[in-house]
C-alpha positions in Angstrom: 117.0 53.0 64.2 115.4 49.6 65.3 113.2 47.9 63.3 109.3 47.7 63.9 108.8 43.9 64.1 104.9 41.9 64.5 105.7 38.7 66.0 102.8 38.5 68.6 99.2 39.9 69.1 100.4 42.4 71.5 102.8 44.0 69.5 100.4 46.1 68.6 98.8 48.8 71.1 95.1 48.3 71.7 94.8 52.1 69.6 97.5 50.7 66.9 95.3 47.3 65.9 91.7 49.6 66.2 93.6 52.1 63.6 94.9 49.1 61.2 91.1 47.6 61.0 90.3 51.3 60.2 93.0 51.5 57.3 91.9 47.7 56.3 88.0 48.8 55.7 89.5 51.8 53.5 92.2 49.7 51.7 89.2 47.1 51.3 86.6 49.5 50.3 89.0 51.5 47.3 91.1 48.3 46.3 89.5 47.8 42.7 89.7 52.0 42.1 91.6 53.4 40.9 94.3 51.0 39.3 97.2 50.1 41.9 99.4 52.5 39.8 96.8 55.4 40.5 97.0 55.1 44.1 98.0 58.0 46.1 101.3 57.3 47.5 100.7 57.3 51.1 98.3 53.5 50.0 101.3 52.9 48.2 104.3 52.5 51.2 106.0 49.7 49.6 106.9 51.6 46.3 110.5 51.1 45.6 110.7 48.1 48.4 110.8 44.3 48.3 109.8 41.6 51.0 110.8 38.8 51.1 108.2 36.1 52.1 109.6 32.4 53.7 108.1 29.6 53.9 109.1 26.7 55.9 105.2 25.2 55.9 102.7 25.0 52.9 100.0 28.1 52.2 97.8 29.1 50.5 96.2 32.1 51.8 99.0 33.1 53.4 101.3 33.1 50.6 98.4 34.5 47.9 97.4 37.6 50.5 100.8 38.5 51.4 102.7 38.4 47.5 99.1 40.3 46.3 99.2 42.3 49.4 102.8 43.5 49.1 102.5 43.9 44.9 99.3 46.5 45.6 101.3 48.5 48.0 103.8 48.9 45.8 106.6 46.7 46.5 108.3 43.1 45.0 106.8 39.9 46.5 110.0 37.5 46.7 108.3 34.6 47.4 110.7 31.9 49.3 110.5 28.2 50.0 112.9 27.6 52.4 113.6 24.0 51.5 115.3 25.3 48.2 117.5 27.8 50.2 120.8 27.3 52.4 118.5 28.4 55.2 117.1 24.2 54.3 120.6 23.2 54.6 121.3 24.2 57.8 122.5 28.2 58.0 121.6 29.7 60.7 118.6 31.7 61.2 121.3 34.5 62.5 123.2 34.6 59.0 120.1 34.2 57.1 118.1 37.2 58.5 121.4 39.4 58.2 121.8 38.5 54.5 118.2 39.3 54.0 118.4 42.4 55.5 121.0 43.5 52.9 118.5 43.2 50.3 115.1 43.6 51.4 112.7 45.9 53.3 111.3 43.6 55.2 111.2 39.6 56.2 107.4 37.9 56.7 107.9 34.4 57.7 106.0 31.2 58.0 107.6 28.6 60.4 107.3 26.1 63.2 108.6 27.1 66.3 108.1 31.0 67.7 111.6 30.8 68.8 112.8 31.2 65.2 111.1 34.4 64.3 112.7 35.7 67.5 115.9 34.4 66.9 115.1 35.7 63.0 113.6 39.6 64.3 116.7 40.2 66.8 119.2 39.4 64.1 117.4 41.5 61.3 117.6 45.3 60.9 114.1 45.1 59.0 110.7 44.7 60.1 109.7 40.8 60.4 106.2 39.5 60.5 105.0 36.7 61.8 102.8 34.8 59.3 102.4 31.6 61.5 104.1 29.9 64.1 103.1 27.2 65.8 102.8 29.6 68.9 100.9 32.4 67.0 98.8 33.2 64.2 98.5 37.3 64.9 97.7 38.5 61.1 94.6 35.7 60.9 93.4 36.9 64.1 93.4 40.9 62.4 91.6 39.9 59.6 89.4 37.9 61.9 88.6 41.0 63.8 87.6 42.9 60.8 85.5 40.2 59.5 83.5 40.7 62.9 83.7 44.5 62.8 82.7 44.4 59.6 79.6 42.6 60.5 78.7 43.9 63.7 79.8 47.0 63.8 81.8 46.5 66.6 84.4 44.6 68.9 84.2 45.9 72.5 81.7 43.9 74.4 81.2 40.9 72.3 81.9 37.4 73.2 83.8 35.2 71.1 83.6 31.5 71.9 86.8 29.2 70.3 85.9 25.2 70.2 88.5 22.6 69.5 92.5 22.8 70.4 94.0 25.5 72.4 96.9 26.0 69.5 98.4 29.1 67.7 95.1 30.1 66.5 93.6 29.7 70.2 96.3 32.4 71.2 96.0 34.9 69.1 92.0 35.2 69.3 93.0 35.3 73.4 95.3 38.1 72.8 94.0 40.4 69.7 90.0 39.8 71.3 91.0 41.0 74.2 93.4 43.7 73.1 90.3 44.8 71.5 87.9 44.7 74.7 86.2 41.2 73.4 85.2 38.3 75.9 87.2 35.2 74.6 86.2 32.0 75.4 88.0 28.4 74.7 86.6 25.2 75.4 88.7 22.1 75.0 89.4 18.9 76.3 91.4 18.8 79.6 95.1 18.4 78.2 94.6 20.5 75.4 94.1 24.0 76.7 96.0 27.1 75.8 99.2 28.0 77.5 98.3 29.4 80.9 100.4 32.1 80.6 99.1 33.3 77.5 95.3 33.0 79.2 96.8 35.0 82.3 98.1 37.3 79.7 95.2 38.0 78.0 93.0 38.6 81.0 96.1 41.4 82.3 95.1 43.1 79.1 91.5 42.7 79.6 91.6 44.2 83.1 92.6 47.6 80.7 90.4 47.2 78.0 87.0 45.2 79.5 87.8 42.1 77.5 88.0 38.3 79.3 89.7 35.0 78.6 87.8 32.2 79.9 88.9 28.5 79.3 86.0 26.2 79.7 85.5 22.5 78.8 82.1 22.2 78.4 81.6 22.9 74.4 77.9 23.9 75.0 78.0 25.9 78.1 80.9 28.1 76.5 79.1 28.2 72.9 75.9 29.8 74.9 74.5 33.5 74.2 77.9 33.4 72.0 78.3 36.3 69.2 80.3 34.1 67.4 81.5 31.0 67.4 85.2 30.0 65.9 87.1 26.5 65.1 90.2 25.3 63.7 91.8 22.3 62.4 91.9 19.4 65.1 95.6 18.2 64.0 98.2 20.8 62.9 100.8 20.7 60.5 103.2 19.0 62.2 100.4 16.7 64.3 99.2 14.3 61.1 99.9 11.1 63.3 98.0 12.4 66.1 94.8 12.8 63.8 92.7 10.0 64.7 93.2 10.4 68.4 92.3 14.1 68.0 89.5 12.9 66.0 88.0 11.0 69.6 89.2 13.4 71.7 87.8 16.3 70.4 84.6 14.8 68.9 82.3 16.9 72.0 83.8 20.0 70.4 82.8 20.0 67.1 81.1 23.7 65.5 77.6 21.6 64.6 73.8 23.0 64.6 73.7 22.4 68.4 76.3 24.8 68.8 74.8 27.7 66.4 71.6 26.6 68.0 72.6 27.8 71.8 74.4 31.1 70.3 73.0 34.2 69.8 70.3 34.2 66.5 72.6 36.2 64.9 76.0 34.1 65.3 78.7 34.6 63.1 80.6 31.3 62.6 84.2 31.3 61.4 87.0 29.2 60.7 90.1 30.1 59.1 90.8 27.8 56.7 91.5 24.8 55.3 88.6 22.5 56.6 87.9 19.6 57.3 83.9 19.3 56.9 82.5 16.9 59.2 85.3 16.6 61.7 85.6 19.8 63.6 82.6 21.7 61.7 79.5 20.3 59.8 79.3 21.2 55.8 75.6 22.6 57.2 77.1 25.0 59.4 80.8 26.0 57.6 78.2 26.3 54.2 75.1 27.8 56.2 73.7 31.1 56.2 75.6 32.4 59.4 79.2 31.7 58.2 81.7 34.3 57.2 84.6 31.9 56.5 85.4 33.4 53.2 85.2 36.9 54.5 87.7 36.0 56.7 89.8 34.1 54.2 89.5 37.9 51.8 90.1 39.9 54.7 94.0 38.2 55.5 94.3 40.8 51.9 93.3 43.9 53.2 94.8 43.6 57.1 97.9 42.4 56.1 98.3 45.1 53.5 97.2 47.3 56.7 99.7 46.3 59.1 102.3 46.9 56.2 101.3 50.1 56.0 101.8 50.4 59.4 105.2 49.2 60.0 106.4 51.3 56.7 104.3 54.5 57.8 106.8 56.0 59.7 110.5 55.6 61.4 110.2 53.9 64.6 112.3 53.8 67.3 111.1 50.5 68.4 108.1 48.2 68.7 105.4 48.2 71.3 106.4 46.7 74.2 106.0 42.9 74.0 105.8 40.1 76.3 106.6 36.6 75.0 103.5 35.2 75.6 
């Protein structure tokens, strides 16, 4: 039996993500009652499991959602730095992810280059998510989706403009927005695009599902009739010494009032956390009344805790088909 594995976007069917923003709204909606212990069984997948939960880059929402996320669905949170592990001494990814498979359920990991969760899910006989890469950030882009969902009722049809660098988070909102029949647009300086083959990508699904990828450079033009409007960090983790560079380059691109100004009236702004006010968002904006930052931040809970639920629903002969993107 081969293990069910989330490493990108589009390892989940367009019918798969709609139905895990379905079973996030319910988990969300009966999460205080009853008491975890109360639950029917089928909310409670993970009973009898443990996960095991790496780190190889600081968190905060990441680590909170997933060990709470994992605890309400039953299971044992093993929370892992890898810098304290033989994995930060140099074992292989390989030996690692067959050692873990011995005694966990299942392997969520947060990491720098996509290359190692593939290295990590094709040498594991458990199910391994991708909680960042530097590539990808799919679980922030579920809960992004329900955020929206949540708010307007719907995904299909809606355009979602992306200002600032055309990293991880860039990707996924290409490939979940348009799994999910969304217009995706990113504007950013000439240099910094996203991949071209994950834009090309993107628009292959879109030609199935009515959604669009669109990379733009004008901030403004793209930011236009916009039903919502997203930003990230300008410098990763990983790109500290580039930050005052960044902080030039991308100056045009900042989420400000002009932006929310040239949007629909009803613009939902978002960001997923942690920002940097003033740089590549205005405190007025991330603070004002259209912003649904912490939504987004509550929502990593309940669609991570869906996707779970997923991957533990049933046994699988294999994942949806993937493309490395």
């Amino acid at each position: 039996m081969t293990a069910r594995h989330f490493l990108l976007d589009t390892d989940l069917t367009s019918a798969e993500q709609a139905a895990v923003l379905d079973t996030a709204d319910r988990l969300k909606a009966g999460r205080r009652t009853p008491g975890p212990a109360d639950r029917p069984l089928a909310d409670r997948p993970l009973a009898g499991r443990s996960v095991a939960l790496l780190f190889e880059k600081p968190s905060t929402r990441t680590r909170l959602s997933f060990d709470v996320g994992v605890a309400e669905l039953g299971g044992h949170p093993v929370v892992i730095d890898t810098a304290s592990t033989q994995l930060g001494r140099g074992e292989t990814i390989e030996d690692t992810a067959a050692v873990l498979s011995r005694y966990v359920d299942a392997i969520v990991m947060r990491t720098f280059a996509q290359e190692r969760l593939e290295r990590l899910a094709a040498a594991a006989s458990v199910p391994v998510v991708n909680a960042l890469s530097d590539h990808a950030h799919p679980c922030q882009a579920l809960a992004d989706l329900q955020t929206i969902r949540e708010r307007r009722g719907r995904l299909a049809g809606l355009t979602l403009t992306y200002l600032g660098d055309g990293n991880n988070m860039a990707h996924s909102l290409l490939l979940a927005g348009t799994l999910a029949g969304m217009r995706v647009h990113v504007a950013s300086p000439p240099g910094y695009e996203p991949f071209e083959q994950v834009v090309r990508h993107a628009n292959e699904i879109g030609a199935a599902t009515g959604g669009e990828a669109l990379v733009m450079h004008d901030a403004l033009e793209a930011a236009a009739g916009a039903d919502v409007l997203y930003t990230d960090v300008w410098a990763s983790m990983g790109q500290e010494g580039e930050s005052d560079s960044r902080s030039l380059v991308f100056q045009p691109y900042r989420l400000d009032e002009k932006a929310v100004e040239v949007a629909r009236p009803d613009v939902l702004v978002m960001h997923c956390l942690p920002a940097h006010r003033e740089l590549e968002i205005t405190a007025a904006v991330l603070d004002g009344p259209h912003s649904v930052v912490f939504d987004q931040a509550e929502n990593r809970l309940h669609a991570q805790k869906a996707l779970l639920s997923l991957l533990f629903a049933a046994p699988t002969t294999g994942s949806a088909t993937r493309t490395a993107a």
